[in-house]
C-alpha positions in Angstrom: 11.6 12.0 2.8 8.6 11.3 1.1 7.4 8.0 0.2 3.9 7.1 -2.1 2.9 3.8 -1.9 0.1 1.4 -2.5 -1.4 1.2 1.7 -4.4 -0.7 3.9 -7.6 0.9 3.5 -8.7 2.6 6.4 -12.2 0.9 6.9 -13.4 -2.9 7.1 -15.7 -2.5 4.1 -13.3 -0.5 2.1 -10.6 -2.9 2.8 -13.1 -6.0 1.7 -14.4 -5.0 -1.4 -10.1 -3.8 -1.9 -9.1 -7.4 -1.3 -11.7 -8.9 -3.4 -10.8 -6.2 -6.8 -7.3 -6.8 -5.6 -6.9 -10.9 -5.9 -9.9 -11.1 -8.5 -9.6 -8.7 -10.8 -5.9 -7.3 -10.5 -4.0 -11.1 -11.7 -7.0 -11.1 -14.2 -6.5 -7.6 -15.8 -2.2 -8.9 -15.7 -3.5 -12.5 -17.6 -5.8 -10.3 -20.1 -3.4 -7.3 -21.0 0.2 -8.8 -20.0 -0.3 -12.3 -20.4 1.6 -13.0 -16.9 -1.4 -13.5 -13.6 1.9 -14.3 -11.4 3.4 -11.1 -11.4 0.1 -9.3 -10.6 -0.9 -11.7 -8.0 2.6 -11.3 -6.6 1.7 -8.1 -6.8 -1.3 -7.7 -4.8 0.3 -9.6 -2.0 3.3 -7.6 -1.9 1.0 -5.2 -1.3 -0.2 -7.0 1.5 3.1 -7.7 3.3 3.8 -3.7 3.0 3.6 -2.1 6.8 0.5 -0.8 7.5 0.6 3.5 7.7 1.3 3.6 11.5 4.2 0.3 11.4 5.7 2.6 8.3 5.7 6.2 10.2 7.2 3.9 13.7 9.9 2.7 10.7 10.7 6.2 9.3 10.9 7.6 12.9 13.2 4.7 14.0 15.5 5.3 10.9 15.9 8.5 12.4 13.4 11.2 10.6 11.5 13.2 13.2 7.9 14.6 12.4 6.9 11.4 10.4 3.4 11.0 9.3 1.1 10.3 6.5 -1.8 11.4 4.3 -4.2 8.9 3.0 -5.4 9.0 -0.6 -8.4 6.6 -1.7 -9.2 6.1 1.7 -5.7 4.4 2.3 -5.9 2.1 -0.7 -2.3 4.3 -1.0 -0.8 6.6 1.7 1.9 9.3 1.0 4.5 8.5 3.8 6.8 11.8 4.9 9.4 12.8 7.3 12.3 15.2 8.5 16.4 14.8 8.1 18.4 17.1 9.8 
């Protein structure tokens, strides 16, 4: 199983300046190029309600897949989630 997806940065100042880019400039960038802010500020907070990298392996591991883990990318801005079926 492997499973790339958008994460929480793994520091407190990575994961403000993230927040601020992702609710200010994010639904901006969707107003400017799509013409639709909603679905880029639903977005971002989907983003937000996505389990952090630990609740996600406890998830995988629960569903059954044994050696679950993850690699941070971007210093967890996005995480590549993996784990074992056999």
């Amino acid at each position: 199983f492997l499973c790339l997806e958008f994460s929480q940065p793994a520091t407190e100042a990575l994961r403000r300046a993230y927040d601020a880019y992702s609710f200010k400039v994010i639904p901006a960038i969707g107003e400017l190029v799509a013409k639709d802010r909603a679905s880029y500020q639903y977005l971002v907070e989907s983003i937000r309600r996505f389990p952090d990298q630990k609740s996600f392996v406890d998830l995988i591991t629960k569903a059954g897949f044994s050696r679950a883990g993850y690699t941070n990318f971007t210093g967890g801005v996005a995480a590549l989630h993996h784990g074992w079926a056999v």
